[in-house]
TORFIDREN-272949 format. One line per 2 residues: number of its first residue (from 1); their letters; for each residue x, y, z of C-alpha. Coordinates in steps of 0.05 Angstrom, whole numbers, always signed. Layout:
NUM> A> X:Y:Z | ...
# end
This chain:
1> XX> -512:+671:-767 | -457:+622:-777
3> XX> -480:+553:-824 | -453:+488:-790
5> XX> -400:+455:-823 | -422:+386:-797
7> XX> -483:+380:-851 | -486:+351:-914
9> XX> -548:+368:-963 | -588:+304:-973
11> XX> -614:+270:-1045 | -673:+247:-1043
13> XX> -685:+182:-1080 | -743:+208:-1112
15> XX> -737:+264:-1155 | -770:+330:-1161
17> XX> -785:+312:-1237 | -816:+242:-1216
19> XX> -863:+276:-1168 | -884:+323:-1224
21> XX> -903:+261:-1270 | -941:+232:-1213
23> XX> -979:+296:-1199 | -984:+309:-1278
25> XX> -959:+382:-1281 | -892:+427:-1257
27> XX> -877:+461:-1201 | -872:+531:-1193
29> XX> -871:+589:-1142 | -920:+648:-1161
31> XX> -902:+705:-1126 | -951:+754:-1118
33> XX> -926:+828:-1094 | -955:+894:-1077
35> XX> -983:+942:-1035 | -1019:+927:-961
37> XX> -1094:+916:-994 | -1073:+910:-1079
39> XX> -1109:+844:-1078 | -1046:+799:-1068
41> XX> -1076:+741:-1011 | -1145:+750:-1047
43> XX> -1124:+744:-1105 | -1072:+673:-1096
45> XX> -1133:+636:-1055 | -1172:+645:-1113
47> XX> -1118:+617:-1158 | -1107:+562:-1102
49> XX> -1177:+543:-1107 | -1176:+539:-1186
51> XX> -1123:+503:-1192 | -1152:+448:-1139
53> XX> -1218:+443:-1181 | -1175:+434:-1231
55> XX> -1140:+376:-1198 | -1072:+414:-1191
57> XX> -1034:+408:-1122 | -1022:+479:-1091
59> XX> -1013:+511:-1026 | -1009:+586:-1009
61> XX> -962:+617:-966 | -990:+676:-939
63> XX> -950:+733:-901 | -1005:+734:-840
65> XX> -997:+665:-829 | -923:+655:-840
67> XX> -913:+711:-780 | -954:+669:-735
69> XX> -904:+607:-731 | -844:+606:-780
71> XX> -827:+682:-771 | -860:+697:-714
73> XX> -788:+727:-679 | -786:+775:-738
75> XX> -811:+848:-738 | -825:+892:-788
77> XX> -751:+929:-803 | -717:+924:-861
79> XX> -673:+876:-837 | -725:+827:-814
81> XX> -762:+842:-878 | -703:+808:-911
83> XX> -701:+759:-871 | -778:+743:-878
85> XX> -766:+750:-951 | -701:+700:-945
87> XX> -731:+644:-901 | -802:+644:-947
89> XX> -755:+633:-1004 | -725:+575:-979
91> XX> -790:+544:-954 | -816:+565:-1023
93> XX> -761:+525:-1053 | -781:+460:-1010
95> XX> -852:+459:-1040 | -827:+464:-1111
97> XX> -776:+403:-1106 | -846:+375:-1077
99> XX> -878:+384:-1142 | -923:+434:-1119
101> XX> -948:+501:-1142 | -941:+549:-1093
103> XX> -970:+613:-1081 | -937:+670:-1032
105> XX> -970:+739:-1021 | -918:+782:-991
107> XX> -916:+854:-1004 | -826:+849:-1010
109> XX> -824:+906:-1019 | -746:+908:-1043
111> XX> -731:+874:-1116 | -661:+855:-1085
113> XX> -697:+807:-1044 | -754:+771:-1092
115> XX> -688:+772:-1146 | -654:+727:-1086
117> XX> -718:+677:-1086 | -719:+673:-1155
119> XX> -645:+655:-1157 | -661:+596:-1112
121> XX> -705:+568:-1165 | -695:+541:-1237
123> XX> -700:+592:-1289 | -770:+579:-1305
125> XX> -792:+561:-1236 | -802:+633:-1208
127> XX> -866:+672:-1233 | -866:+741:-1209
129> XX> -939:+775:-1202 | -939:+846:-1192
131> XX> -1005:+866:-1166 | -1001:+939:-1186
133> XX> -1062:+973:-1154 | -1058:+1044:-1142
135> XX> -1037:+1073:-1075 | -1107:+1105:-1062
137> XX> -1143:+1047:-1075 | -1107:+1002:-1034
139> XX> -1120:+1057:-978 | -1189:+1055:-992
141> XX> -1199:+979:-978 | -1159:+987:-911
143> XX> -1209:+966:-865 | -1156:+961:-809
145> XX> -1136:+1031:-822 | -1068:+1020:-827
147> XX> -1053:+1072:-872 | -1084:+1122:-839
149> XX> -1050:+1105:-778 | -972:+1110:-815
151> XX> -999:+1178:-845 | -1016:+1202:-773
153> XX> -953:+1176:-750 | -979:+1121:-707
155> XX> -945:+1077:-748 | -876:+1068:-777
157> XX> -845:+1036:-827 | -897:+1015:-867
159> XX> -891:+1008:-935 | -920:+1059:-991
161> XX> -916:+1123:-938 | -856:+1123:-904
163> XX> -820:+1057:-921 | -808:+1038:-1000
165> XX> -826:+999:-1047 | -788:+976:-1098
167> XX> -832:+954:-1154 | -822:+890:-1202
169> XX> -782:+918:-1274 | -799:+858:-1310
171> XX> -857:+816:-1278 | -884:+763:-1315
173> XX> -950:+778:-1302 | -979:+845:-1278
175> XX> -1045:+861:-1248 | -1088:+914:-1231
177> XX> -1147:+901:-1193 | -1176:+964:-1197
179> XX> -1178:+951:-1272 | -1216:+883:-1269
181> XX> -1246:+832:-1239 | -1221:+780:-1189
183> XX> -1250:+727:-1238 | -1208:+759:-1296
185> XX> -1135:+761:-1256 | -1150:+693:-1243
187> XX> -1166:+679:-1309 | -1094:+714:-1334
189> XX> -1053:+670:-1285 | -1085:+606:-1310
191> XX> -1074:+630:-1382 | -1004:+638:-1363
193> XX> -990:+581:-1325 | -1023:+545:-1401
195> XX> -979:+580:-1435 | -918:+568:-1404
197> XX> -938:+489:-1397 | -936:+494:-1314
199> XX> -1004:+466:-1329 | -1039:+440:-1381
201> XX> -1083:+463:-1433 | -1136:+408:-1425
203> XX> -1136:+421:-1348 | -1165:+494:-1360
205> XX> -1208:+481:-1417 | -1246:+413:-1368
207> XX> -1255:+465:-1310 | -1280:+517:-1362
209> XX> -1318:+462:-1389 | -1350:+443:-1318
# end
């Protein structure tokens, strides 16, 4: 696709750092990858919905949804898959100059992609969550049978049995949710976001407090 040469990228007159002082906390993109069924889309609603008792602006970008509008022309080979990966990441990049946390659960399955998202962002902007839940679990929760159906061939291209994926080498945060509880993941991202001073302290400890 050939970029215009007529356009000019415009600056805003209010800043991304003056819309996080008026919202009271950073903006970041958590990006949570895995496996069809690891937990990913359960997993960043929950966070969504701690971080708005907690007062903190968020919105999730999930991979269902994004194919019914935005990428609703793209399939599911790798090429499109970059492309999904590529136009998320710029849309990603929108809600963080917004001051918002956001929250995408994509399985990207290639680390050449997510590494091209997270060079879109500042260099603590981009939080990647690995949601590292064994194959045979994740096959287990399939109640659309997906898996099943790319084992019997029905199916092709689908990641974990006959497509790949490439998994994080240095995630900031890793999960297992056949480990623990959805209460404790969310509990680890919050402690993170703390720790890193995306949020802050006093906002976790009044919701804990609640």
């Amino acid at each position: 696709m050939t970029k215009s040469d007529n356009i000019t990228w415009q600056v805003a007159k209010v800043s991304k750092t003056e819309r996080q002082q008026l919202l009271g906390h950073r903006s970041a993109v958590l990006w949570f990858t895995g496996l069809s069924g690891s937990g990913k889309s359960t997993i960043a609603n929950e966070v969504e919905k701690r971080l708005y008792e907690t007062g903190i602006s968020s919105y999730v970008l999930d991979g269902d949804n994004i194919r019914f509008g935005l990428n609703s022309n793209l399939g599911f080979s790798a090429t499109d898959r970059q492309e999904n990966i590529r136009r998320i990441g710029e849309v990603a990049k929108l809600f963080v100059d917004a001051g918002t946390i956001t929250l995408t659960a994509f399985i990207s399955p290639y680390r050449v992609d997510r590494d091209q998202v997270r060079a879109l962002l500042g260099p603590t902007e981009f939080i990647e969550i690995f949601v590292d839940t064994p194959i045979e679990v994740c096959e287990g929760r399939d109640v659309k049978q997906l898996y099943a159906k790319a084992r019997r061939g029905e199916i092709t291209g689908f990641t974990g049995i006959d497509a790949p994926y490439e998994a994080p080498v240095e995630p900031e945060i890793t999960i297992d949710t056949s480990k623990q509880p959805l209460t404790q993941s969310v509990d680890q991202i919050m402690a993170y976001l703390s720790e890193q001073g995306v949020i802050s302290f006093s906002m976790v400890a009044r919701h804990a407090a609640d």
